[in-house]
C-alpha positions in Angstrom: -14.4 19.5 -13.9 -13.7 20.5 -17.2 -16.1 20.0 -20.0 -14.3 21.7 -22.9 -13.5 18.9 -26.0 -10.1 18.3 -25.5 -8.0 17.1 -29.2 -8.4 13.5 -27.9 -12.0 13.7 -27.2 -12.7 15.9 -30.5 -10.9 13.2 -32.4 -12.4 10.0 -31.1 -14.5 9.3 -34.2 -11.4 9.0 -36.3 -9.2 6.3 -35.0 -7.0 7.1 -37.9 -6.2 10.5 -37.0 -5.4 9.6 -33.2 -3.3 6.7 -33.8 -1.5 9.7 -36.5 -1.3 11.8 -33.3 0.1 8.9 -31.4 2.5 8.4 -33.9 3.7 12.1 -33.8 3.9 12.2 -30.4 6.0 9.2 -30.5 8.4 10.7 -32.7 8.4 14.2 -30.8 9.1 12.1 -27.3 12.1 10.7 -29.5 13.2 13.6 -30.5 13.6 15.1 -26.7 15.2 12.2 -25.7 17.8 12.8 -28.3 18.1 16.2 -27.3 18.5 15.6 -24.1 21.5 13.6 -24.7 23.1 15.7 -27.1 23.1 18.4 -24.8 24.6 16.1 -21.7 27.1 15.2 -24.3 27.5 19.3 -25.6 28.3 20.1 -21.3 30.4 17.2 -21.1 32.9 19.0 -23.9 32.1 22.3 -22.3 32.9 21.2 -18.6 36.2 20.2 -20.4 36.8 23.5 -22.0 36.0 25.0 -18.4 38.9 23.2 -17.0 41.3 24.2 -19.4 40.2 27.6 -18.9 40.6 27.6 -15.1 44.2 26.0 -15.1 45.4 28.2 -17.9 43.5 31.3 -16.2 41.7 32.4 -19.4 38.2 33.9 -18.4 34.8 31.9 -18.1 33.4 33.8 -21.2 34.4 34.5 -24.6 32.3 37.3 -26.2 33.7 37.3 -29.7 33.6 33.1 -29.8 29.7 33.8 -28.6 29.1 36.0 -31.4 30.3 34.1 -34.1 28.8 30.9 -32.9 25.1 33.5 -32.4 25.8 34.0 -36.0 26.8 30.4 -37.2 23.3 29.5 -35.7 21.5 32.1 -37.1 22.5 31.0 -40.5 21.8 27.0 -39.5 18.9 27.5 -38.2 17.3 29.7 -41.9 18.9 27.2 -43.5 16.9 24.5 -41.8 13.8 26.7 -41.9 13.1 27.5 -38.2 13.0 30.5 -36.6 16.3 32.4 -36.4 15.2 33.9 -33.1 14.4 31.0 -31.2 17.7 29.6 -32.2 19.5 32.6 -31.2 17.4 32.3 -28.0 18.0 29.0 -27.2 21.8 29.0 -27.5 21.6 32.2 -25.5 20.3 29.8 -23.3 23.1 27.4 -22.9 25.8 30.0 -23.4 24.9 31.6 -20.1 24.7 27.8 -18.6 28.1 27.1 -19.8 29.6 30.4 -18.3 28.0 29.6 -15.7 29.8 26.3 -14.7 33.2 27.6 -16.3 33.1 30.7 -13.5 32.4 27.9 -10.6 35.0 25.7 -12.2 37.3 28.8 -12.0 35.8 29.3 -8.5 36.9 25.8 -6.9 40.2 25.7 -5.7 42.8 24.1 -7.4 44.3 20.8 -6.1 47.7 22.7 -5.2 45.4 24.8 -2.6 45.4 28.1 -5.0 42.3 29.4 -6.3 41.9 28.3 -10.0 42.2 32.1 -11.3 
């Protein structure tokens, strides 16, 4: 078992400050939620592109569109005063997700029989 004060236990004397960290928690919860389903809704446009890619045989990634979006973020994300870096991470992140699915998209065969590329 554990013993060490945890923030809930250290805070118990001051209802005020838990229901605050309640409250916060709530609004971070919220905030996932809505992320989650902006980035459902981001893949649904990307598994789109992905298809047009495929039937028009363009590749699954496109470097120079990458970099400028990189940038674009960059300049959002000082802008809204958090960490350049972890934006650039993050949409690293989904970047190599997307080209992910558009190479299995190109992948699947095409419903005349012929690959997709």
């Amino acid at each position: 078992m554990n013993d060490q004060p945890t923030a809930e236990t250290t805070l118990v004397g001051d209802e005020a400050a838990l229901e605050r960290l309640r409250a916060l928690r709530g609004s971070i919860d919220n905030l996932d939620a809505a992320l989650v389903h902006l980035l459902a809704e981001r893949f649904k446009c990307t598994q789109q592109v992905g298809e047009l890619k495929a039937s028009h045989n363009l590749p699954p990634a496109d470097p120079a569109r990458e970099a400028d979006q990189i940038a674009r973020l960059r300049r959002l994300a000082a802008d809204a005063r958090l960490d350049p870096a972890f934006a650039e991470k993050f949409l690293n992140f989904i970047i190599d997700e997307v080209v992910r699915h558009h190479r299995a998209i190109a992948a699947r065969p095409r419903q005349d029989g012929a690959p997709a590329s």
